[in-house]
Residue, then its C-alpha position, 0 to 999 in steps of 0.5 A: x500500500x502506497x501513503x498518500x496524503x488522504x491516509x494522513x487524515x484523522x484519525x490514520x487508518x493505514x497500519x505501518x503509519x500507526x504501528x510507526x506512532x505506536x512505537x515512537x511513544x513507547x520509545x519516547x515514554x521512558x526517555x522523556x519521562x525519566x528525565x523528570x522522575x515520572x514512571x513512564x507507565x503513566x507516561x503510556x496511559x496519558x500518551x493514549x489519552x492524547x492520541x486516542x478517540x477522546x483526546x485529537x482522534x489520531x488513533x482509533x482505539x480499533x481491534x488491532x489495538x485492543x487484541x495487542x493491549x489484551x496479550x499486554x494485560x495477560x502478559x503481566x499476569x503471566x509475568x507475575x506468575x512465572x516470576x514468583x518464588x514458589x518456595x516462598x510462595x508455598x512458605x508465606x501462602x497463609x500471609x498472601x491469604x491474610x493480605x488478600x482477605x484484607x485487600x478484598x475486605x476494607x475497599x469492598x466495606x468503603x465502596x458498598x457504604x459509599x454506593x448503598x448509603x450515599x450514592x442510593x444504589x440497590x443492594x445488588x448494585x452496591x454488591x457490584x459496585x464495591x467489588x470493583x475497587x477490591x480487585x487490583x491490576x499489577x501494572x507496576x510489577x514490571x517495574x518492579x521486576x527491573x528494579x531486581x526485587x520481586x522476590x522481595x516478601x512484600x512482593x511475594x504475599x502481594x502478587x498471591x493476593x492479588x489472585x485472590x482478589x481478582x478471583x473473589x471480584x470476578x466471582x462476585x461478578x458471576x453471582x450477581x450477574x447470575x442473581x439478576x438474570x435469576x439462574x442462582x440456584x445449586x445447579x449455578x453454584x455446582x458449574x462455577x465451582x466444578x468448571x473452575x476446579x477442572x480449569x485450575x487442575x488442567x493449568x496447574x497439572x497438565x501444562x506442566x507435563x506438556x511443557x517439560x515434554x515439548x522443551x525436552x523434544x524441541x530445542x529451537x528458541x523460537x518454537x520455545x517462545x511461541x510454546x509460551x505463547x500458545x500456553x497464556x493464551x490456551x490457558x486464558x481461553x480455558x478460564x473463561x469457559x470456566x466462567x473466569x476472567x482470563x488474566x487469571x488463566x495467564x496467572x495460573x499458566x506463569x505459575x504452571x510454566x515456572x520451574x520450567x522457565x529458570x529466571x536466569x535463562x535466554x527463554x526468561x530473557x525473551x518473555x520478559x523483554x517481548x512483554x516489556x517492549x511491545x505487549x506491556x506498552x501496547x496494553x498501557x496506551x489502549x487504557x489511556x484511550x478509554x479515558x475521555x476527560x470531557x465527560x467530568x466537565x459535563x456531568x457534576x454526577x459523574x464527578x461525584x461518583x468518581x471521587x466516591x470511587x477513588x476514595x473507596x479504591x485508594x483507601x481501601x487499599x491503604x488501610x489493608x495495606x497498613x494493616x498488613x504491614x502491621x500484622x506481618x511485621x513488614x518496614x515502612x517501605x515495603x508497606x508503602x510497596x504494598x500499597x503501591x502494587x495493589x493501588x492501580x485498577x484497570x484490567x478486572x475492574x474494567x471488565x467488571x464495569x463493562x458487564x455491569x453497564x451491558x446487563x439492562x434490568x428495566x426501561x423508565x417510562x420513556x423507553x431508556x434502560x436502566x443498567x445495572x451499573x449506569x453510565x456515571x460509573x462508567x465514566x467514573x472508572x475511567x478517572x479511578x483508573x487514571x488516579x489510580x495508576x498514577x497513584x501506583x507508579x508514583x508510590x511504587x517507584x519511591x518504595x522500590x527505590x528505598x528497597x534497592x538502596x536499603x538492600x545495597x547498604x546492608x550487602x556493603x555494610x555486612x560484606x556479602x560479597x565474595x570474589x567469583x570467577x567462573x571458568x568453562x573449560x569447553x571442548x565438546x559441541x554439543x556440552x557447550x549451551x548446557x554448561x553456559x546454561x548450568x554457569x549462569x544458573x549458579x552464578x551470582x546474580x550481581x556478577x555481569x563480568x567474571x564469567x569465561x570460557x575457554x578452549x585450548x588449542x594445541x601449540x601446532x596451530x592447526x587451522x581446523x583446531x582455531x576454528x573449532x575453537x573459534x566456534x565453540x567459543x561463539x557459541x558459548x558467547x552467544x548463549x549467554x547474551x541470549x541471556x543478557x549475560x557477558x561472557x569473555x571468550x578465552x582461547x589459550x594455546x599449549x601442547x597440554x590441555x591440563x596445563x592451559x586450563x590451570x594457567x588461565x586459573x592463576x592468571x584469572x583467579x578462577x574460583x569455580x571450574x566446571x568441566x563437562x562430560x559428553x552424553x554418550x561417553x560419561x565419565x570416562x576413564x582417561x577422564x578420571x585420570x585427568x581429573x584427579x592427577x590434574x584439575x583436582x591438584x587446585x586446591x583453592x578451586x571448586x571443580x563442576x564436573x557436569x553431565x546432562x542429557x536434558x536441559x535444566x529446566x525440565x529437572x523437577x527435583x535434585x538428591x544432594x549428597x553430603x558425605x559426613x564433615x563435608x563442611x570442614x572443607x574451605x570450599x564447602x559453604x562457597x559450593x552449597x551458594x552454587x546448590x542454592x543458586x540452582x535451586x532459587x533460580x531453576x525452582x527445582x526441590x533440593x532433597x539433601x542426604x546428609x549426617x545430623x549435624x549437616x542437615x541441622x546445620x542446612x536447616x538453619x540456612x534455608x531459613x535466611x535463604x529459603x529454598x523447597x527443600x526436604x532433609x533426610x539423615x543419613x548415618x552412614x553412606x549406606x543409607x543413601x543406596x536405595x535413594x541413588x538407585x531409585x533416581x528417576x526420570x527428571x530427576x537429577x544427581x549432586x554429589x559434593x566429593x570432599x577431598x579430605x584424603x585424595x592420596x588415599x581415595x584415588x584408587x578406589x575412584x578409578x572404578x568410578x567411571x564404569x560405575x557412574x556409566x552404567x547406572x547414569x549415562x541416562x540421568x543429569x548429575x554434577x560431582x562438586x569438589x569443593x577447594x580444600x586451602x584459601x590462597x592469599x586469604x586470612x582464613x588458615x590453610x588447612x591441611x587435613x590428614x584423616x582420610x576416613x571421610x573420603x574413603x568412605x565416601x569411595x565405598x559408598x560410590x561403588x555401592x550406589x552403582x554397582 
């Protein structure tokens, strides 16, 4: 189609020309508005109050708009299910249910007063009415989400409650919607209530099994995407033919797809930066352009029903916002977080007010119907959506910032943080993304910079051996990108392997070494003379070695081995932060078998860090056989391997390779051998003589899999 003038007339109709205003406001939104310190959310909103049919007409708020804004809307919910902690979600679910409870309360009690008593609704109209002010819309949690706290408590119990408020609403939607067309009876209760539990169940059982079966088959990054997509919008079309909204299909499909999306992958960093770019914005700009500021001129009834609208809103969820501060002992901070999370209305309250304006329960006299919600309130939440967002990006932004800086002072003030240098020795190319995928999972997140791989070349220069090399290495940087994560390409040229990759230790003072295996061959045995005549000589470097037949994200739980004083090593704490950080950022179960005084000690951990976890004690390494034969599908192995004794375990780990080949050469396991001595480090440098520990863990190995 050729542009002519006649397209330039308003309101444009020729599609490149919209799309083209479209993304020069979602470009021009965060640069303008950042400069004065305004949230460009609301800088979206009020752009497509100006640009649509109720500012000057540029945009018609027409179906290409509406269909693009509906996936924004779902992809918020979506995003604020995939990236809630399940861990703390199971941990804190009676405090998202108390949040909840008093979200929905106290702004339902201040509009049904306001409605009933003041504003002379019906009883079924207040009902109605108040329910639109407990329901909340997560615009702000992109914000969030950048700012790095969504894992934050507040947030965590924030995003629960706000599922339950909109379930309540729009359950409260279908009775009194149901009540006026009079089809409330046991037959209406059993159906909301059968569909809505065959719904959840189908989301949260069956779409996890499809997805861990179609990321296990299907590798191209792409089809992945579109899977997510398809998902959302499967699970969207479900809730509504279980008599739901569907932003809460696209909340129960993030939480379904959650330990199957690693909130440190490429997949992740795709969601996240399609729904922020395109979708988010899109959803923004198409609630701006229902706003139409003419009718609050117009009409004093309107004014006065907005105002008992936003008051009902916004105070309602300041006092539940207070008191849940109060009663879960959150800062001030966070209670204002809460507060500014849970502020903004406009997904289910929009489509509350649009079903109540649609449903006619009489006609007057002179033939004009009576609505069940009238054409004030219409108007009315137009303005409340408007207060409300502002109210939210403000009050979320300032909380949030307060958070970050807060959580900063006490990292610096408690001197957290530790050196870290992950290296990849890369050689083989169908182990590369696992083992980018497996580095990225275990690092810190604050670690944008230290992260490498290598390969060595021989000394010869062969021209085959530079470019292999040359394209593993590629391949590793582009893995990690896709992740929005730096990787420093390493090549190094030496007649010994062993020797190059220890020299890049020194040179770069690696900390944490992985190496991995190949899927056919496992753990072989000139492998295993490598590693303990070689690598393992680093005494001041934790040692991955990493053999995966599927990715990482399909691993539902992981048995964590830990051998008896295992947490005498010097690297034995540095080494269970990379176990944490596989459990945190994968979601997976950790089920540690450990000795007494490990599990005790462990259990104190997880209450500072929390991850699923389960303990079992173990007294002796046989203990553990049942446990290590009986792994199974998606389910995966860690072994922390002491080195207490290396001299003296050699010879019984030589029969490992026949071993760990022969019962896991189909499974995903890592052996983790923790550094036994600091180098240039104020803590002693151990020297251990007692080998009891690591013969014992030799014999146990040759039990588990023989």
């Amino acid at each position: 189609m050729i542009l002519s003038l006649q397209h330039l007339n308003l309101p444009f109709e020729d599609p490149v020309l919209k799309f083209f205003l479209v993304l020069v406001i979602i470009l021009a939104a965060p640069i303008l508005l950042n400069k004065i310190k305004v949230p460009h959310l609301l800088g979206l909103i009020i752009a497509g109050a100006v640009i649509g049919p109720n500012g000057f007409n540029v945009l018609t708020r027409d179906s290409s708009i509406v269909v693009t804004g509906t996936t924004g809307l779902l992809y918020i919910m979506f995003l604020a299910g995939l990236e809630i902690d399940l861990g703390d979600f199971k941990k804190n679910k009676w405090k998202s249910l108390g949040y909840g409870a008093y979200a929905f309360i106290f702004p339902f009690i201040l509009g049904f007063i306001g409605s009933y008593f003041l504003l002379g609704f019906s009883v079924l109209t207040s009902v109605l009415f108040a329910s639109l002010f407990s329901s909340q819309t997560l615009i702000t949690y992109p914000l969030i989400s950048k700012m790095g706290i969504a894992k934050n408590q507040a947030v965590n119990i924030t995003v629960g409650g706000t599922m339950l408020t909109d379930v309540a609403t729009l359950l409260v939607l279908a009775v009194v919607v149901g009540m006026v067309t009079g089809e409330v009876n046991m037959a209406f209760w059993i159906k909301l209530a059968g569909s809505f539990a065959i719904f959840a169940l189908i989301v949260l059982l069956v779409f996890p099994i499809l997805g861990r079966w179609f990321f296990k088959k299907v590798n191209d990054k792409i089809s992945q995407y579109i899977f997510v997509l398809v998902m959302i919008y499967l699970a969207a079309l479900l809730a509504e033919l279980a008599g739901v909204e569907a932003i809460i299909g696209a909340f129960f499909a993030g939480l379904a797809l959650n330990r199957l999306i690693p909130h440190s992958s490429s997949l992740m960093n795709r969601v996240e930066f399609v729904g922020n770019a395109i979708f988010i914005p899109f959803f923004l700009i198409s609630v701006g352009m229902l706003i139409d500021f003419k009718v609050f001129f117009n009409s004093f009834d309107t004014l006065i029903v907005a105002g008992i609208m936003i008051v009902a809103s916004i105070g309602g969820k300041y006092i539940s916002a207070v008191i849940t501060q109060k009663t879960f002992r959150f800062t001030k901070d966070e209670g204002k977080l809460i507060f500014g999370l849970s502020s903004a209305s406009a997904a289910a309250t929009l489509a509350t007010v649009i079903v109540g304006y649609n449903i006619i329960i009489s006609e007057t006299e002179s033939g004009e119907p009576v609505r069940l919600l009238n054409e004030h309130v219409l108007n009315g939440s137009i303005l409340l959506i408007l207060v409300s967002c502002t109210i939210s990006s403000f009050i979320t932004m300032s909380a949030g910032q307060k958070i970050v800086e807060s959580s900063n002072e006490d990292t610096v003030s408690g001197n957290n943080h530790e050196e870290e240098n992950i290296l990849l020795a890369i050689n083989y190319e169908e182990t590369v993304e696992k083992m980018v995928n497996l580095g990225i999972l275990i690092k810190a997140h604050s670690n944008t910079q230290d992260f490498f791989a290598l390969n060595v070349i021989n000394e010869d220069k062969n021209e085959s051996s530079v470019k292999n090399a040359e394209k593993l290495l590629h391949q590793a940087k582009y893995t990690a990108a896709a992740a929005d994560v730096t990787l420093q390409a390493l090549k190094r040229y030496d007649n010994d392997v062993i020797n190059g990759i220890n020299n890049v230790i020194k040179e770069h003072n690696i900390t944490d070494l992985m190496i991995g295996l190949e899927d056919e061959k496992g753990f072989s045995t000139s492998f295993a003379q490598n590693l303990y005549n070689g690598y393992l000589q680093n005494d001041n470097v934790n040692i991955f070695i990493y053999h995966a037949v599927q990715p990482l994200s399909t691993i539902k739980k992981y048995a964590v081995i830990i051998p008896k004083n295992a947490q005498k090593e010097a690297g034995f704490f540095h080494s269970l932060v990379r176990v944490w950080n596989i459990a945190k950022n994968s979601g997976a179960k950790m089920v540690f078998y450990a000795p007494e005084n490990t599990t005790n000690l462990l259990q104190r951990i997880i209450k500072k860090s929390n991850i699923e976890a389960e303990f079992i004690m173990i007294h002796t390494w046989e203990d553990s056989e049942e446990m290590a034969s009986g792994i199974k599908d998606d389910e995966g192995l860690i072994i922390f391997m002491a080195k207490r004794g290396m001299h003296s375990y050699i010879p019984r780990m030589r029969m490992i390779p026949e071993l760990l080949n022969r019962s896991l050469l189909n499974k995903n396991y890592l052996l983790i051998f923790p550094f036994s001595e600091y180098e240039n480090s104020n803590i002693e440098k151990r020297n251990v003589s007692n080998h009891d520990d690591f013969i014992e863990i030799g014999n146990v190995i040759k039990k588990i899999f023989k």
